[in-house]
C-alpha positions, 0 to 999 in steps of 0.5 A: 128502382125510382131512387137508382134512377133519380141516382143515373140521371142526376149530377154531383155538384162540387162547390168550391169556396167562392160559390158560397161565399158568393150566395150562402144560399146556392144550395136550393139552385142545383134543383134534385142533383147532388152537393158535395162540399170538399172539407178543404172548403170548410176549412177555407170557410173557418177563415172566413167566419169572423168580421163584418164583411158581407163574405164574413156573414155569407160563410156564417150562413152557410155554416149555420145552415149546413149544422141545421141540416146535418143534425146530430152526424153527416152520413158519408151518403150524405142528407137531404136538402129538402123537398124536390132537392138532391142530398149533400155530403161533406167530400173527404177522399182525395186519392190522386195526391200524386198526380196532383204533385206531377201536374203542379208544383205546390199544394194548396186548397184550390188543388185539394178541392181539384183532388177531392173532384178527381176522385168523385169522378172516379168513385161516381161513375158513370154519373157526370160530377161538375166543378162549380167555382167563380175562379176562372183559373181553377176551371181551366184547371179542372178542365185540364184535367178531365173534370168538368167546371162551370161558373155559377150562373145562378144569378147571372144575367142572361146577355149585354145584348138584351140588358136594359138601357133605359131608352129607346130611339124612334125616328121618322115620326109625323110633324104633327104627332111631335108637336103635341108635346109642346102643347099645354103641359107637354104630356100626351096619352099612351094611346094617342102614341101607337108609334111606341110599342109596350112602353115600360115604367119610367122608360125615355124615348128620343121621338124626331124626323128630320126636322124635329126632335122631343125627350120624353119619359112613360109615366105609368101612373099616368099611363102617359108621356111627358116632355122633358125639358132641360135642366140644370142641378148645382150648376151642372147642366146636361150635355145631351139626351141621356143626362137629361133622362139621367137627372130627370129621373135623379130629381124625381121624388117618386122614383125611389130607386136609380141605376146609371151605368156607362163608361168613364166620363159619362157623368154618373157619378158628377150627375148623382152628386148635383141632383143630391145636393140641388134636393137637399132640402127634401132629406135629412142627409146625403149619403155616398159610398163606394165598394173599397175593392183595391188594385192590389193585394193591400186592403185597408188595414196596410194604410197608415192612420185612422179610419178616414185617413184609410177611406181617403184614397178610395173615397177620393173620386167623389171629392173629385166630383164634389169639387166640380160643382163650383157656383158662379161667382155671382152665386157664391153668397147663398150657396152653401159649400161642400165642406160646411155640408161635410162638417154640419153631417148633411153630407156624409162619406161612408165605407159600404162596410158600415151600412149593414144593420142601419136604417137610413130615413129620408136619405139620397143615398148614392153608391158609386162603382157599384158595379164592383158589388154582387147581387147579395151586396146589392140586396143589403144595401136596398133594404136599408131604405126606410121612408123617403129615402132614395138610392142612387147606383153608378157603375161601368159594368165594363169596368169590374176589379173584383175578381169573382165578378163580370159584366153578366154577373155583378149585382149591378147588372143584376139589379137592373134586370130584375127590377125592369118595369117596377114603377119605382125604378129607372135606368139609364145606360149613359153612352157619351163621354163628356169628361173631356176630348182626350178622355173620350178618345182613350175611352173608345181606342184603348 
């Protein structure tokens, strides 16, 4: 009686190839409904298999842990997952090949796995059976036809309304409550600040009135704020409050972990590199990557020439920003120049392919358009820091080219949210485009 229950109330989950792709673990976050696999997904995951990608493991993963379930046969009733979980099976049965054909004019897997839930909804009824996939075309699909389709939204963050932009503005405030940061070493304690409500670790505050105005940062060691006062990094100097926040927290030995997301031309990527090499000597190497994620159909492999002459087109926005950071001519003699860094290893420029399995010690690793990397991605490359090392992630979480990726549900915005109030960590949302006039205008009308 209690399993013909659990049996009507619960739903079939149809899980489409990217979902696994995306999180080789989706299986323990349907909680005690169902999984059906389409074999068409197997097969697409047989694809998948070989190489050195992070797809590549994730299909590996999955595959492994669907053979330690399944043991020795896969029942057509399908097998538990575990405990408080539902059961998954393997889908075969495709009946509605007719009107598949009558409904589009090829076949391919994405209208396979459309024809396995088609006859799951029909064969399962009166249970609710949902398609899951991060393809928002096949969704429509599905919904053209009558099946249900939802995107994973496991790890998804929950609004860009609430996402955490590393600051906060309080105005109207007493003269003299402002003044006390010019005082001594230009920190005030907490509880000598009741204006500010649950300040968070490592969180920036603009405190002014109409004549008067402070940067300040909550050190949650301290339980305290202090001032933050203009600086400069290899000879580049903030041009308002959030850089100034931004390479506060980027020169800050003691914040391990930073996230700079804003527009084009906001100055994440030319900050990051500038505090990098203003604090060379506190690591052993500088490191920067970026997603290879290309515009077209082309990957590495259709690029003339070797490994580096592959990486030059993606790697090229860096280049641009290194070239940026140019001495004085006063300064030249004592500064060491970008390519000697490059040719003694100091600095070095890496695909994100090659960090799986290292362990990076005493590094400032800066990963730029990391907006363009998924929640899983993000986990990989944080747990390659060993001691004293630090990672940078830059990114536009309004400009993704990945195709199974948005703004609620790349690793980027992810990792931002769940990483709110640690004391290692800091955020900063960077609003002003500062590249130039011209690049500020099409950021905001086009």
């Amino acid at each position: 009686m209690i399993e013909k229950v659990r049996y009507l109330t619960t739903k079939v989950f149809v899980l489409d190839t990217n979902v696994i792709l995306h999180d080789a673990g989706c299986l323990r976050n349907f909680e005690d409904n169902d999984i059906a696999v389409p074999i068409t997904v197997l097969e697409e995951l047989d694809r998948f298999k070989k190489g050195n990608e992070d797809i590549n493991f994730q299909a590996r993963a999955f595959l492994r842990r669907l053979d330690e379930l399944t043991g020795d046969v896969l029942s057509s009733e399908g097998i538990s997952i575990g405990d408080g979980l539902g059961k998954i099976c393997i889908a075969m049965k495709a009946n509605h090949r007719q009107q598949m054909n009558e409904a589009f004019l090829e076949d391919c897997p994405d209208h396979r796995i459309l024809d396995i839930a088609l006859t799951l909804q029909h064969d399962e009824a009166p249970r609710v059976v949902v398609l899951v996939t991060k393809d928002t075309n096949l969704r429509m699909k599905a919904k053209s036809l009558g099946i249900r389709a939802q995107d994973y939204s496991t790890d998804k963050v929950e609004s860009m309304d609430k996402l955490y932009t590393g600051k906060r503005l309080i105005e109207g405030l007493p003269t003299s409550v402002l003044e006390q940061f010019f005082h001594g070493d230009g920190q005030v304690p907490a509880d000598q600040l009741d204006c500010v409500r649950h300040p968070i670790a490592n969180e920036n505050f603009v405190l002014r009135n109409g004549s008067k105005s402070v940067l300040t940062t909550y050190n949650p060691q301290l339980k305290s704020f202090t001032r933050i006062d203009r600086i400069s990094a290899s000879w580049v100097s903030p041009r308002n409050a959030e850089q100034s926040f931004a390479l506060r927290a980027l020169m800050n030995d003691e914040i391990k972990l930073v996230t700079l997301t804003g527009k084009a031309g906001s100055g994440k990527t030319l900050l990051a590199l500038a505090a990098a090499l203003e604090c060379k000597k506190r690591y052993r190497q500088i490191l920067l990557a970026r997603p290879a994620v290309p515009l077209s159909n082309r990957d590495l492999g259709f690029l003339p020439g070797d490994i580096q002459a592959k990486l030059d087109p993606y790697m090229q926005p860096l280049y641009d920003n290194m070239a940026v950071m140019r001495p004085p001519l006063s300064e030249i003699g004592g500064a060491p120049r970008v390519q000697d860094l490059l040719a003694e290893n100091h600095l070095e420029v890496t695909p994100l392919a090659y960090i799986r399995g290292r362990s990076l010690q005493r590094v400032f690793f800066i990963v730029d358009e990391a907006q363009n990397l998924n929640p899983h991605e993000i986990k990989t490359i944080i747990t390659r820091a060993g001691e004293g090392t630090k990672i940078v992630f830059t990114g536009d979480i309004q400009q993704i080219d990945h195709p199974y990726l948005d703004s609620l549900s790349n690793g980027l915005s992810y990792l931002i949210d769940r990483m709110v109030g640690q004391s290692l960590f800091a955020h900063v949302t960077l609003e002003k485009g500062e590249r130039s006039e011209l690049a500020e205008l099409a950021s905001n009308l086009l």
